[in-house]
C-alpha positions, 0 to 999 in steps of 0.5 A, spaced: 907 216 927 907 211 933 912 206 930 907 200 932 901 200 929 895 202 936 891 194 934 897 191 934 898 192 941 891 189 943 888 183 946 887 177 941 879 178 942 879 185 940 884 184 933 879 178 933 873 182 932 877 187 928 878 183 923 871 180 922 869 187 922 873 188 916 872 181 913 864 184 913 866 190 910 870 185 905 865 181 903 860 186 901 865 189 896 866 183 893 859 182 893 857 188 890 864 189 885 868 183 883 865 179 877 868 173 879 866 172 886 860 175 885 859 168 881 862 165 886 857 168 892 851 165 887 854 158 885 855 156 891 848 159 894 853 164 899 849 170 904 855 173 905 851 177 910 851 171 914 859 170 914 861 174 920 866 170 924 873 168 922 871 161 923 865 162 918 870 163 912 871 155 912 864 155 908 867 159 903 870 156 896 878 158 896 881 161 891 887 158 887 892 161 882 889 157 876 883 161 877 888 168 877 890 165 871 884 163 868 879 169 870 884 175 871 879 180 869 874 178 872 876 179 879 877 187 877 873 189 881 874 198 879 873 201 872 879 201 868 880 209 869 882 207 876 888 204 874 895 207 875 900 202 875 899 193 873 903 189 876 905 181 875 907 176 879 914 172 878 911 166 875 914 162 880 909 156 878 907 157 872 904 163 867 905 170 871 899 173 874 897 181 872 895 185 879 892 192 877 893 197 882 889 203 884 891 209 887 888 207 893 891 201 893 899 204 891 897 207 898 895 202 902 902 199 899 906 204 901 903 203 909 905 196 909 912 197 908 912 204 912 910 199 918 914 194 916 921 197 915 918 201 923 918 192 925 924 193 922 927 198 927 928 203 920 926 211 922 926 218 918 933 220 916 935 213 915 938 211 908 937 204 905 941 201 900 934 198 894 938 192 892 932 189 888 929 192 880 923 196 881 923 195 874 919 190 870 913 189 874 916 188 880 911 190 885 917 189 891 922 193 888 915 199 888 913 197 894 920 198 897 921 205 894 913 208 897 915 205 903 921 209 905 918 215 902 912 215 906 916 213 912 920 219 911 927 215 909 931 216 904 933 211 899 938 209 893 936 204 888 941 201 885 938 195 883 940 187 883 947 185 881 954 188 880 958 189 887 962 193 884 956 199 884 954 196 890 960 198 894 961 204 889 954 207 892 955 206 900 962 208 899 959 214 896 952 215 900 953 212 906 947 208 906 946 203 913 941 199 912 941 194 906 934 191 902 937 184 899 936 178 897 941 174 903 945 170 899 947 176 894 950 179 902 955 173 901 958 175 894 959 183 895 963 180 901 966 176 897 967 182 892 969 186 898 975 182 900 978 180 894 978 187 892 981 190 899 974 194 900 974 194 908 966 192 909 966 191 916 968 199 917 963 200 913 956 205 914 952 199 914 949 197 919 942 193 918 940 188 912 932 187 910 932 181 907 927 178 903 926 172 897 930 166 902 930 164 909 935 166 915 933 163 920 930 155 922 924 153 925 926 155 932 928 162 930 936 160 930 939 163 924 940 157 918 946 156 916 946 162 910 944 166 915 949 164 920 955 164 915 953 172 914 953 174 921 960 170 922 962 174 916 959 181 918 956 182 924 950 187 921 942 186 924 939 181 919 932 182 919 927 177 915 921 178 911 916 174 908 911 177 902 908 176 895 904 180 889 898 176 891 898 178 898 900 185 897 903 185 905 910 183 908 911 179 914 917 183 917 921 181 924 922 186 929 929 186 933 927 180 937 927 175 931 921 170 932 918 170 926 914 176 922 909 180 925 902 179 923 898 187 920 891 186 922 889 191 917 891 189 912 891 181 912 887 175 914 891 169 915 888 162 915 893 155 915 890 149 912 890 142 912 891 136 906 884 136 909 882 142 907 880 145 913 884 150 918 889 146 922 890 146 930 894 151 933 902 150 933 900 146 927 903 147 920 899 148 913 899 152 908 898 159 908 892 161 906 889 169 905 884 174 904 886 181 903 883 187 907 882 193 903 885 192 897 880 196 892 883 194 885 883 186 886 882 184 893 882 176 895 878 172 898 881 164 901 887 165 897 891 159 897 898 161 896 902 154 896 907 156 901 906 152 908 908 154 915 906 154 922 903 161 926 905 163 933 901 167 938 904 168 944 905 176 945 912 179 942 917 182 947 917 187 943 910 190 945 906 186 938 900 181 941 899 180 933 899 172 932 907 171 928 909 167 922 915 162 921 920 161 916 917 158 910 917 150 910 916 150 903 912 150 897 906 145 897 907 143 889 915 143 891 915 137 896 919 131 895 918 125 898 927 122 897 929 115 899 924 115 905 925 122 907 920 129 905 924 134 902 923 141 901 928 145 896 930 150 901 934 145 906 937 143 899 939 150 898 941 151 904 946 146 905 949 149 898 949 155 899 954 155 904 959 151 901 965 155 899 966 153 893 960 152 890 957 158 884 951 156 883 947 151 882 940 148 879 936 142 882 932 137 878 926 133 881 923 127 876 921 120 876 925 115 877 923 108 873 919 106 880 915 112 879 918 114 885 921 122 887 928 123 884 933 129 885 939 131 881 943 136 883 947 140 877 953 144 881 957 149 877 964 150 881 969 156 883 974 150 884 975 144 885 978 143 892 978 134 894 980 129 887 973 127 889 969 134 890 962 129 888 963 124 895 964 131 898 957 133 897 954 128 898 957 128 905 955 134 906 949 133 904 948 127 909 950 130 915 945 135 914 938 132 910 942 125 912 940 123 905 945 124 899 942 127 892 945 124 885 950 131 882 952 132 877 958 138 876 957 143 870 960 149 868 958 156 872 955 158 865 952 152 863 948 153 870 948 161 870 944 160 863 938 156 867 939 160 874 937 166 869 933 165 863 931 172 859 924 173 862 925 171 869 925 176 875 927 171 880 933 166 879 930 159 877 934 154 883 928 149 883 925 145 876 919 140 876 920 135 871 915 130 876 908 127 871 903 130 874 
């Protein structure tokens, strides 16, 4: 298989009129099969016949994750028996949400990830290393493994955590190529120098990292990123998905954003006013689903916001690019005069030696006014004043300086990783709404 798909070579106008083809093929299905946008459809008097431009889709009502919540079932769109596999998001932003997959749908997954790890410059007979659960109805983790299958790679899922196996697996099985959460590649580092393990000399080449940002908004590798590569110099290649979207926007060797499948995606980005932004714009990300057979989605609103970039990739894709996530629509925070999203928070902690771990806590203050609260478990205490420290830390990068608060590692590892929760909890919202 030609490592870029053929459509994503092509001019804007013909992925444009691709892709309304395929809108229409959506929108008829929808019509005839999914309970809860038929009632839609009739609710809002739409004729889906007369949605036949991209633009068109602003005539139609978004769909948000309370109605995910709310009407689950309704928006199954085959018959039980069809099912092969239920899957549930993170629940990042509140109760977690089923998604049922049909074998249609698991092979439409596998393709998404086959053409992604492709981006990522991945062939048969490379070997990765899955470092995230495929258990716990985690889709990523499935969609990783389906993917290296169909693209002919091998793969050893050794699963989140413990260094110790992690070396013992490269050690044993050579792999090259890494799928991680990028902050982890720092504590197998660490690991690996405290316990005389040479990674630098190791069979590792490649990183696909997912779940946090590398890069800042002009492509340059964030500080996470940069300390990384200062410590390994393996390629870092980043990427951007979610259960809901079913598809993964993955960076080729150029590093400028992830790639666009025009098969697979309708992308919108949406203003505070509810209506598609102008192009270099940011807004929040906004998508309908292309053929997905089990429970297609149409103007979903996924609460993160970004900004696209259209102009053709050195690599030889014209498909339109997203940047690294800004941030989360609900996560905003609005601190002494300065709008904040947690990942600059993040990364400003995530890069300093003697932190473990860490939670921010966002809530009113008497005014009513945002209010941030940093509880920072330490490896060691380096300067008698280790709070005044951060807090220049701080000011030298977002130029604002959050209260701290310095706890024990296990009084945050116990928030960081609650029982039920796939994905570490770093952000807590205690705001009135």
């Amino acid at each position: 298989m030609n490592p870029i798909p053929d459509i994503e070579t092509q001019p804007a106008s013909v992925i444009r009129r691709f892709q309304e083809q395929k809108l229409t093929e959506t929108l008829s299905y929808l019509s005839a099969c999914s309970p809860y946008y038929r009632e839609m459809f009739c609710k809002h008097s739409i004729a889906v016949e007369k949605i036949r431009r991209l633009e068109d889709l602003k005539d139609i009502p978004f769909t948000d994750k309370t109605a995910l919540q709310q009407q689950n079932k309704d928006f199954l769109c085959v018959p039980c028996e069809k099912v092969i596999d239920y899957i549930t998001t993170s629940g990042t932003l509140g109760d977690p949400v089923t998604f049922a997959m049909t074998d249609h749908d698991l092979e439409r997954l596998a393709y998404n990830e086959q053409i992604s790890f492709q981006c990522a410059g991945v062939r048969p007979g490379n070997v990765f290393q899955l470092m995230t659960t495929i258990d716990k109805r985690f889709m990523a983790g499935l969609a990783y493994f389906l993917g290296a299958r169909k693209l002919g790679a091998g793969i050893v899922r050794v699963g989140n955590g413990i260094p110790e196996l992690q070396w013992d697996t490269i050690r044993r099985i050579h792999p090259d190529t890494l799928i991680v959460v990028p902050s982890f590649i720092l504590k197998i580092i660490k690991y690996a120098e405290e316990h005389g393990i040479a990674y630098q000399q190791s069979s590792i080449k490649k990183a696909i990292c997912i779940g946090e940002n590398l890069r800042q908004q002009d492509f340059s590798l964030n500080l996470l990123g940069q300390s990384i590569k200062d410590k390994w110099d393996i390629e870092l290649y980043s990427t951007y998905a979610s259960t809901e979207m079913a598809t993964t926007f993955t960076e080729c060797a150029c590093g400028c954003g992830g790639h666009h499948h025009p098969e697979l995606i309708i992308c919108e980005l949406i203003g505070d006013d509810d209506m598609p932004v102008r192009e270099g714009e940011t807004g929040e990300l906004t998508i309908t689903t292309l053929n997905v057979e089990g429970m297609p989605l149409l103007r979903f609103k996924t609460g993160d916001l970004a900004r696209f970039h259209y102009e053709p990739c050195r690599c030889g894709r014209t498909t339109m690019r997203i940047s690294p996530i800004i941030g989360r629509m609900n996560h905003m925070v609005k601190y002494k005069g300065t709008t904040l999203y947690p990942p600059a928070i993040f990364d400003v902690l995530d890069n300093v030696p003697y932190v473990e771990n860490y939670v921010m806590i966002v809530s009113n203050n008497e005014y009513g006014n945002d209010h941030i609260t940093l509880r920072i478990g330490l490896r060691e205490t380096p300067v008698a004043d280790v709070t005044k420290e951060l807090k220049d830390r701080f000011r030298a990068r977002i130029r604002v300086a959050p209260d701290i608060e310095i706890c024990t590692i296990e009084e945050i590892r116990k928030i960081n990783l609650p029982d039920m929760n796939r994905k570490p909890v770093k952000f807590i919202d205690n705001r009135k709404k």
